[in-house]
C-alpha positions as CSV (number, residue, x, y, z in Angstrom):
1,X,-121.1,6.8,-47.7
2,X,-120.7,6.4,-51.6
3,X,-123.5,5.5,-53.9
4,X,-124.7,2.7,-55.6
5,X,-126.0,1.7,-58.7
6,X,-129.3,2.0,-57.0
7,X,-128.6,5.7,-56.5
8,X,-128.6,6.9,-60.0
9,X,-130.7,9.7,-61.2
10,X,-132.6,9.4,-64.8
11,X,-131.3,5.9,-65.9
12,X,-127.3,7.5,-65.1
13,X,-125.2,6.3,-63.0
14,X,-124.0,9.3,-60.4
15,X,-120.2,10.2,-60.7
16,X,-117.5,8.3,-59.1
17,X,-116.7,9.0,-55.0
18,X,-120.3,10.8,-55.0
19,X,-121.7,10.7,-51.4
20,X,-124.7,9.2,-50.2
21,X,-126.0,11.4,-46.8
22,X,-128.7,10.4,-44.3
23,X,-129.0,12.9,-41.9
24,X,-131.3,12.4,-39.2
25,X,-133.2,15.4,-38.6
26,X,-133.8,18.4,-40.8
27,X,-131.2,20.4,-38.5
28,X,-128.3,17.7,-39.5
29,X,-129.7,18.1,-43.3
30,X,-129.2,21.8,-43.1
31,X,-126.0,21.3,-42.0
32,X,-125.1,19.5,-45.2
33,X,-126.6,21.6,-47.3
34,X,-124.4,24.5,-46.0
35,X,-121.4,22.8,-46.5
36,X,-122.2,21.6,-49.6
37,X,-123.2,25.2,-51.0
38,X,-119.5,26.1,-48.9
39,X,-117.8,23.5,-51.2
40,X,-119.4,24.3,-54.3
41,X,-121.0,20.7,-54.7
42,X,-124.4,19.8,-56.5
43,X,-126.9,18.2,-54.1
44,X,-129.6,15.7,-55.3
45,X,-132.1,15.4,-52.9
46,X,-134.0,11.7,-53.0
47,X,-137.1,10.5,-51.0
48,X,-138.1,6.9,-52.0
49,X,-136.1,6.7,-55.2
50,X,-139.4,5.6,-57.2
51,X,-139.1,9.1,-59.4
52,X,-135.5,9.7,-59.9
53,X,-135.7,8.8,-63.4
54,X,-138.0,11.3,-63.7
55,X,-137.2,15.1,-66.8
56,X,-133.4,15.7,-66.5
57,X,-131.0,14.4,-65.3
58,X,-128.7,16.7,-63.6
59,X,-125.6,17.1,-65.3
60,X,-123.4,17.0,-61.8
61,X,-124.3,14.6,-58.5
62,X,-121.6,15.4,-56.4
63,X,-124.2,14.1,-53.2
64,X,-127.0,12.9,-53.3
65,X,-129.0,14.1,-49.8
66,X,-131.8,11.1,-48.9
67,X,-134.6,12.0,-46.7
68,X,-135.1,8.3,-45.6
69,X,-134.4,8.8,-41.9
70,X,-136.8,11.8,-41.6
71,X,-139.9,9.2,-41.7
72,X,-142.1,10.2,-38.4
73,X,-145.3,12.3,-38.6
74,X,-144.9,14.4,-36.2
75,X,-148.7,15.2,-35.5
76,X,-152.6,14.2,-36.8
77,X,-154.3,17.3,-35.4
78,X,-157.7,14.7,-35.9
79,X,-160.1,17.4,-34.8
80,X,-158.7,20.0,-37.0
81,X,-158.3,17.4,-40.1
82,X,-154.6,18.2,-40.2
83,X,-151.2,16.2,-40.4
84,X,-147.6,17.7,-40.0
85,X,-145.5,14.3,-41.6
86,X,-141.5,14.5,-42.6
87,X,-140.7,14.6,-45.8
88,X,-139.3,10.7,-45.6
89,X,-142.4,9.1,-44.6
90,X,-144.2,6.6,-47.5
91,X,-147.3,7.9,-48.1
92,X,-149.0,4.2,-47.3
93,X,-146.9,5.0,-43.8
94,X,-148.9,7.8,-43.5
95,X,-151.9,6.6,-44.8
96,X,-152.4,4.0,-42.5
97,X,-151.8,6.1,-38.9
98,X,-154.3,8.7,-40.1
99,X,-157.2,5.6,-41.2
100,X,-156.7,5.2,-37.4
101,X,-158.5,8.4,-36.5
102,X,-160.9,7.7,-40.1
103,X,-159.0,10.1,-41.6
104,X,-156.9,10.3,-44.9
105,X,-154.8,12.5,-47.0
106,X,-156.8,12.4,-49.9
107,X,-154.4,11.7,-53.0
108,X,-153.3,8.0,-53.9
109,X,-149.6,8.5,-56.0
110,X,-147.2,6.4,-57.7
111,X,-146.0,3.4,-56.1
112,X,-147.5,4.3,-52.0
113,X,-145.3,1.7,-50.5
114,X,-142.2,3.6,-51.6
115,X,-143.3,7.2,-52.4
116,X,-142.0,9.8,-49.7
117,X,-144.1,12.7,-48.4
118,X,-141.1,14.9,-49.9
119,X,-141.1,12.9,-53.0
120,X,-144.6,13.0,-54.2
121,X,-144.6,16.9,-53.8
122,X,-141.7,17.4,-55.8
123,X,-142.9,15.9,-58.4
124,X,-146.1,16.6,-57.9
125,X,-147.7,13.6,-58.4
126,X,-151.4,14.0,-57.2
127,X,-153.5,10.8,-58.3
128,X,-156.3,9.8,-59.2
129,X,-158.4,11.9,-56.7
130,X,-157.3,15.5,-57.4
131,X,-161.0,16.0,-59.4
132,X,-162.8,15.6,-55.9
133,X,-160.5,16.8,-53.9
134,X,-157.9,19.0,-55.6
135,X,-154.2,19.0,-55.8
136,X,-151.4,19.1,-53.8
137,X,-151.2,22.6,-54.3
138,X,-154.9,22.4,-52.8
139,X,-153.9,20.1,-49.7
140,X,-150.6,21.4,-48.7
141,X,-151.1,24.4,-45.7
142,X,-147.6,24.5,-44.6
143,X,-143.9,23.1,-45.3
144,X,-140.4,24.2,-43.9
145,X,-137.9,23.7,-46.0
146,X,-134.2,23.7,-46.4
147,X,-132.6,26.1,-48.7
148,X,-129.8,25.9,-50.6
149,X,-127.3,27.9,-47.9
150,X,-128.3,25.7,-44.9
151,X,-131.1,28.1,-43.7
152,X,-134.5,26.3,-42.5
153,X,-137.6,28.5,-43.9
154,X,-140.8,27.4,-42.8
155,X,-145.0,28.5,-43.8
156,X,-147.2,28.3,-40.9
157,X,-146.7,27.9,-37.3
158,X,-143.7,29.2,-35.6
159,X,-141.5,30.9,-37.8
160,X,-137.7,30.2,-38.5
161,X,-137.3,32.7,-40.8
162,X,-140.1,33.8,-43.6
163,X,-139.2,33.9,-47.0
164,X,-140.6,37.2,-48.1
165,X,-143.4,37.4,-51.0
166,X,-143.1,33.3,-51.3
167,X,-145.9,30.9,-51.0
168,X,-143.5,28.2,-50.3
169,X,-146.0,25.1,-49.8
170,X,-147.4,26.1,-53.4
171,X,-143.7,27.2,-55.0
172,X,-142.1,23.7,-53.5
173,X,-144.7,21.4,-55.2
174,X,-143.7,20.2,-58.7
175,X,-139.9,22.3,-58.0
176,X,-138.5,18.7,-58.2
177,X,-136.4,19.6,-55.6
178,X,-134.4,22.6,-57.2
179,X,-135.7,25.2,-55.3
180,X,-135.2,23.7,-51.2
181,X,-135.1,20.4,-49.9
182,X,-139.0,19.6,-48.4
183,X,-138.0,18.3,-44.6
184,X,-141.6,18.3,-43.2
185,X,-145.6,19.3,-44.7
186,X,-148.5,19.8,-43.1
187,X,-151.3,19.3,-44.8
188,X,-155.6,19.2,-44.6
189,X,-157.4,15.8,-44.2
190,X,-160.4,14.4,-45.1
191,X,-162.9,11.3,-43.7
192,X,-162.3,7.6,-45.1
193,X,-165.5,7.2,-47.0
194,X,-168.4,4.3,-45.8
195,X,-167.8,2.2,-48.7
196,X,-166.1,2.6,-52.1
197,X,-167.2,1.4,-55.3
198,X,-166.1,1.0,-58.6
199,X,-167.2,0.5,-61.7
200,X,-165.9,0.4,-65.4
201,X,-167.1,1.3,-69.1
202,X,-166.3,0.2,-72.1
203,X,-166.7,2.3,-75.6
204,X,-166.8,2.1,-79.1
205,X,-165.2,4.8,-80.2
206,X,-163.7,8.0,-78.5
207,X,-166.0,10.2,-79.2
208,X,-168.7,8.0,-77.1
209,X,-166.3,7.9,-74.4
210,X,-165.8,10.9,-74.3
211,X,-169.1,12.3,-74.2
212,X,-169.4,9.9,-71.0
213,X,-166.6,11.4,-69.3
214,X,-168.1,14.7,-69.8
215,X,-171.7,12.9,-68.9
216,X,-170.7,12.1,-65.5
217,X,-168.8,14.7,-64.8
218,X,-171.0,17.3,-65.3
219,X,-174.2,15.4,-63.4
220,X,-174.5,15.7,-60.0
221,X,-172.8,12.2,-59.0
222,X,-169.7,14.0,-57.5
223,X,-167.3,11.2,-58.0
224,X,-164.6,10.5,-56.2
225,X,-162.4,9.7,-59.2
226,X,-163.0,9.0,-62.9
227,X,-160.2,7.7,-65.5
228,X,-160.7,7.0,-69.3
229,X,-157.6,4.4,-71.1
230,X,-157.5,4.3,-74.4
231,X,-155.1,2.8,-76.3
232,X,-153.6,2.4,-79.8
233,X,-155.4,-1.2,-80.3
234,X,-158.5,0.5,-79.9
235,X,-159.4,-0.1,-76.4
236,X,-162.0,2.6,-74.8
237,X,-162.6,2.0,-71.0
238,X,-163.6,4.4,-68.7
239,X,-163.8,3.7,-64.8
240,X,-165.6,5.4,-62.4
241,X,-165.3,5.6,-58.3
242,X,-167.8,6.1,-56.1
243,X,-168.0,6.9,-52.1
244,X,-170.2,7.4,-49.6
245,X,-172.8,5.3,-48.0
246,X,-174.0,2.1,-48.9
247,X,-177.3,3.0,-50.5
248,X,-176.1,6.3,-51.8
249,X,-173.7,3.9,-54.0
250,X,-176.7,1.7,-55.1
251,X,-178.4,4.8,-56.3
252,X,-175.2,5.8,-58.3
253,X,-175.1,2.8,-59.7
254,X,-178.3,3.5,-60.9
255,X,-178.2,6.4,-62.8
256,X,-174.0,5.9,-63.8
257,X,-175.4,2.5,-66.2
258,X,-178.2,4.4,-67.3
259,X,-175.9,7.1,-68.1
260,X,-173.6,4.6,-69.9
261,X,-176.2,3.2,-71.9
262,X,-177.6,6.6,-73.4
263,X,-173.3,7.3,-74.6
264,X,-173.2,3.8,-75.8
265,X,-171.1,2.1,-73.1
266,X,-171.8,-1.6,-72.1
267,X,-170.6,-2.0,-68.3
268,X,-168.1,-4.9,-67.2
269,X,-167.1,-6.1,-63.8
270,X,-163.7,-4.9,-62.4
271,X,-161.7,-4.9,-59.4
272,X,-160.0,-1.9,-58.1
273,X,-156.8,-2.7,-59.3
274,X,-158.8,-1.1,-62.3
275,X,-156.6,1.9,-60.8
276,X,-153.4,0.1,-61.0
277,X,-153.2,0.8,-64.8
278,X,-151.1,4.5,-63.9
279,X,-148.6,1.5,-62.7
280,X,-149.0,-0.9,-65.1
281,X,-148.3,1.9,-67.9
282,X,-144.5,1.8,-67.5
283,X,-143.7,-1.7,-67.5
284,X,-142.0,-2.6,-70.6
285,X,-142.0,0.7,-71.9
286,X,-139.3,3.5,-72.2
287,X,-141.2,6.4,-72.8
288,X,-143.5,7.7,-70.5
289,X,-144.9,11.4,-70.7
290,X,-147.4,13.4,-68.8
291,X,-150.0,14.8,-71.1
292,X,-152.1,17.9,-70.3
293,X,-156.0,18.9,-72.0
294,X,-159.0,20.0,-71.3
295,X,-161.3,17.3,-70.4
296,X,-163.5,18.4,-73.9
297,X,-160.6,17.5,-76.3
298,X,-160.2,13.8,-75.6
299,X,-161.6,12.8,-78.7
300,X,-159.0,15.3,-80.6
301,X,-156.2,14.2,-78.1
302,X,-156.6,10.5,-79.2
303,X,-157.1,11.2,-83.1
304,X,-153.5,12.9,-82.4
305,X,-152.2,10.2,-81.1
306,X,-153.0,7.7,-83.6
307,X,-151.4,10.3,-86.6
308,X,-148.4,10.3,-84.5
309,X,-147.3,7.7,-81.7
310,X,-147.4,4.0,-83.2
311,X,-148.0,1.9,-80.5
312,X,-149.4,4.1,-77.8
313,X,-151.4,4.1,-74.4
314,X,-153.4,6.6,-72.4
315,X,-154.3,6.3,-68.6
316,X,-155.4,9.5,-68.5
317,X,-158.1,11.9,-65.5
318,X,-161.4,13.5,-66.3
319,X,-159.8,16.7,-64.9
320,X,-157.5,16.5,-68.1
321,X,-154.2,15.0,-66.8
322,X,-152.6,11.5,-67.8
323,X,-149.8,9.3,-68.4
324,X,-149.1,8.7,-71.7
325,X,-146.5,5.4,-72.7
326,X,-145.5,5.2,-76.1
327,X,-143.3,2.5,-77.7
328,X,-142.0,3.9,-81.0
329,X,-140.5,1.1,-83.6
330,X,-136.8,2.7,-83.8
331,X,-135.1,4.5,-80.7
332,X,-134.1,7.1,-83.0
333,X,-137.6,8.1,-83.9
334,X,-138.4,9.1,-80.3
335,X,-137.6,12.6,-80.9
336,X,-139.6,12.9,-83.7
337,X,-142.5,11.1,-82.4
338,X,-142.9,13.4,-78.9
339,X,-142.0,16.6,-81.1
340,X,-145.0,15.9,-83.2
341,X,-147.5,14.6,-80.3
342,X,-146.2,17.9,-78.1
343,X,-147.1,20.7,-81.5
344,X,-150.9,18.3,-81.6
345,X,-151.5,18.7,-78.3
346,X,-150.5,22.5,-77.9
347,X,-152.5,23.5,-80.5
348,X,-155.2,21.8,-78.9
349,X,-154.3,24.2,-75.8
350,X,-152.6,21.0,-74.0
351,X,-148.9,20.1,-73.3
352,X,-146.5,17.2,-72.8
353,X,-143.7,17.0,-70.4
354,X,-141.5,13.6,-70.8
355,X,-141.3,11.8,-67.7
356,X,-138.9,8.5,-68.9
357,X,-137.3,8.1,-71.9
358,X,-133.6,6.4,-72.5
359,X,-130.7,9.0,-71.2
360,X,-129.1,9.7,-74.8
361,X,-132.8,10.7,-75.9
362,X,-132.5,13.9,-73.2
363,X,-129.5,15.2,-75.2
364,X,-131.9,15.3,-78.7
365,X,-134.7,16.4,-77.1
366,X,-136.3,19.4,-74.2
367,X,-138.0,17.2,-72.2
368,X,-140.0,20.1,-70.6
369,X,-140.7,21.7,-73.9
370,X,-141.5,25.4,-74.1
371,X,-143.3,26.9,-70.9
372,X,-143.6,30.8,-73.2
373,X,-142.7,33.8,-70.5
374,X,-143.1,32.1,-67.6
375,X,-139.3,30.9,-67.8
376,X,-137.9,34.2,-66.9
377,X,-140.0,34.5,-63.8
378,X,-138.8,30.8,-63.1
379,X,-135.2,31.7,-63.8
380,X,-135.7,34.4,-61.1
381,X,-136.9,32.2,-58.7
382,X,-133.9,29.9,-59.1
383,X,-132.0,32.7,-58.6
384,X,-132.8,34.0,-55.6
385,X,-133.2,30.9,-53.7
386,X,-130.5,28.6,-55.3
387,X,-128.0,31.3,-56.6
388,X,-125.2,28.7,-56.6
389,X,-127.6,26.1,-58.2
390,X,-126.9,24.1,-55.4
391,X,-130.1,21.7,-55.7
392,X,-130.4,19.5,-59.1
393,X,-128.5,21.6,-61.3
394,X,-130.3,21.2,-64.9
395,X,-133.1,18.9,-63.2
396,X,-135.9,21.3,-64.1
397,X,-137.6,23.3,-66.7
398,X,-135.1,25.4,-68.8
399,X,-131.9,24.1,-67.6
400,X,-132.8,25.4,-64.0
C-alpha cells in the first residue's frame, strides 16, 4: 500500500511510492522491520497519527510501519492492578474495558479517542495526572519491542531475548520511536475514584497565582491534578481536581476557597472541559512547544514570556510541565522568538523543546535545543540498537 496525504510526518508530505504496512501481529511487524533494515529503508513507525507533526521530521520515509491492527489488550490482571494492551489500542479503548473492573490507567493524553498505547509513550505524553500519580516512566512495568533488525525484545514475563543493561520500558518512553517499535506494554492500574470534582481560580497577577499553586500543592489536599493558564492578555486561572469520596470533596472544597481567598483568587464555576485547554492550545496556532520549570519559577517563567513571545499562551502542570502556543507577528521571527524564550527559561534551570512549528522553521532552528553531555550517551544508544538508523532517521534529539 502507498501513502496518503494523511500519512505525512511533521506537516511533510512522505516521498513518492513510500509504503504504508499494517501488519497484524508483532511477529508480521518484525518481519518488516528485518527486511526493511535488509533493504536499507527508513521506517516510520505511526500509532494514531495525532503526533506525527510532532520535533523532526525525518529526512527519509521510505515506509511508514502503522500499529493500527495491533489494537487488543491482551489482559487486565484486575486483582494485581495490571494491563498488558498492544501498542495500537486508543487509550479511550483501553480506558473504557479497564472502568469495567473500576480500574484505570491513570494518565489522560492528547486527543484519547485517537491516541495509541504505542503513541502516547513515544512521545511521552503523560497528562494532566502525572503529579498524583507519576509518569509513564512511573506506570510502565514491562514492553516488548521490536528492534531495528527484526528481533522481538521483551521486559517482564517470558523472555524472547533480554537486552543486556537496558531498562527498555523506561528507555522506550519519550524515544519517539527511534530506538524500537513499542508492539505491546504492560502497565500498573489504579481505582476509578467515587466522585471527581473540579474547581477553578482566577488571579490577579502571577505572582498570586503562583503562590496558590504552590499553596495547594504543598497542603495536604493531595490533588488529583492541578493546571495554571496564563496568557499574554493577562488571563491567570488556575484549576484544581479533586477525588475521592463525596464528603471528602465537600471538605476540600472547604479549605481549597479558603485557600484561594488568603492568595487573592476569586473562585468561578467550570466544567471539566476546564481540562480541554491542553487541546484547545493548538487550534489556530503554528507553534506549539513544551516548556519545562520548577513549579517555584512560574512567576519568572511568565515575566519571560511577556519580554519575549508576543501573543502567547500557557497551559501549563503544578509539577512544572506545559504547553506553551505562541503566535509570533512575522513567520520569520519564529526563530528568534523560541531562541530567546529557550536562553529565559534555561537560565531559570527550565527548557523548551518545539513540538509544531511550520516545516521550513526546522531547517533555521534545533527544535530539541541543547541536552549538554547527555547527547553522547544518547548517540550510543542509537548506536547499538539502530546501527543502520533504521527507525526515524533525524526524528530525535541531535539528529538521532
Amino acid at each position: 500500500m502507498t501513502t496518503a496525504a494523511t500519512d505525512a510526518t511533521s506537516q511533510e508530505q512522505p516521498a513518492a511510492g513510500c509504503r504504508l504496512v499494517e501488519p497484524a501481529d508483532a511477529a508480521e511487524l518484525a518481519r518488516e522491520l528485518a527486511a526493511a533494515a535488509s533493504a536499507g529503508l527508513a521506517v516510520v513507525p505511526r500509532g494514531g497519527g495525532t503526533k506525527s507533526d510532532w520535533a523532526n521530521a525525518p529526512p527519509r520515509a521510505d515506509m511508514i510501519l502503522s500499529t493500527r491492527r495491533l489494537d487488543r489488550v491482551l489482559e487486565h490482571a484486575a486483582g494485581d492492578m495490571t494491563a498488558t494492551v498492544e501498542a495500537g489500542c486508543t487509550i479511550a479503548d483501553l480506558q473504557k474495558l479497564l472502568a469495567l473492573r473500576g480500574q484505570r490507567l491513570a494518565i489522560d493524553p492528547l486527543w484519547e479517542a485517537r491516541a495509541t498505547v504505542g503513541g502516547v509513550l513515544a512521545t511521552n505524553d503523560n497528562g494532566t495526572l502525572r503529579g498524583a500519580y507519576g509518569g509513564l516512566r512511573d506506570l510502565i512495568i514491562g514492553v516488548t519491542v521490536a528492534l531495528a533488525d527484526g528481533t522481538l525484545a521483551r521486559s517482564g514475563g517470558k523472555v524472547v531475548k533480554n537486552v543486556a543493561g537496558y531498562d527498555l520500558p523506561k528507555l522506550m518512553v519519550g524515544a519517539f520511536g527511534t530506538l524500537g517499535v513499542i508492539t505491546r506494554a504492560t502497565f500498573r492500574l489504579h481505582p476509578l475514584p467515587q466522585a471527581t470534582r473540579t474547581f477553578a481560580f482566577s488571579s490577579p497577577t502571577p505572582q498570586d497565582a503562583a503562590r496558590l499553586v504552590l499553596a495547594v500543592q504543598d497542603s495536604t489536599l493531595a490533588p488529583a491534578a492541578v493546571q495554571f493558564v496564563a496568557t499574554s492578555a493577562g488571563k491567570m486561572t488556575i484549576a484544581v481536581r479533586v477525588e475521592g469520596s463525596a464528603g471528602g470533596i465537600e471538605t476540600a472544597a472547604e479549605r481549597l476557597h479558603g485557600l484561594a481567598a488568603r492568595h487573592g483568587a476569586t473562585s468561578f464555576d467550570c466544567a471539566e472541559d476546564t481540562w480541554m485547554e491542553r487541546e484547545q492550545l493548538w487550534d489556530g496556532r503554528d507553534v506549539i512547544c513544551k516548556a519545562t520549570f520548577l513549579p517555584s519559577r512560574i512567576a519568572d517563567v511568565c515575566g519571560a514570556l511577556r519580554r519575549c513571545a508576543g501573543e502567547w499562551k500557557l497551559v501549563a502542570q503544578a509539577v512544572g510541565v506545559g504547553l506553551l502556543g505562541i503566535r509570533p507577528s512575522q513567520p520569520h521571527d519564529i526563530p528568534a522568538t523560541v531562541s530567546a524564550i529557550r536562553r529565559e527559561l534555561e537560565e531559570l534551570g527550565g527548557s523548551l523543546v518545539v513540538l509544531r512549528c511550520p516545516p521550513d522553521v526546522t531547517e533555521r532552528l534545533d527544535v530539541w535545543g541543547d541536552v549538554g553531555a547527555t547527547l553522547a550517551l544518547m548517540r550510543r544508544v542509537k548506536q547499538q540498537l539502530d546501527p543502520g538508523r533504521v527507525l526515524n532517521p533525524g526524528r530525535f534529539v541531535g539528529g538521532i
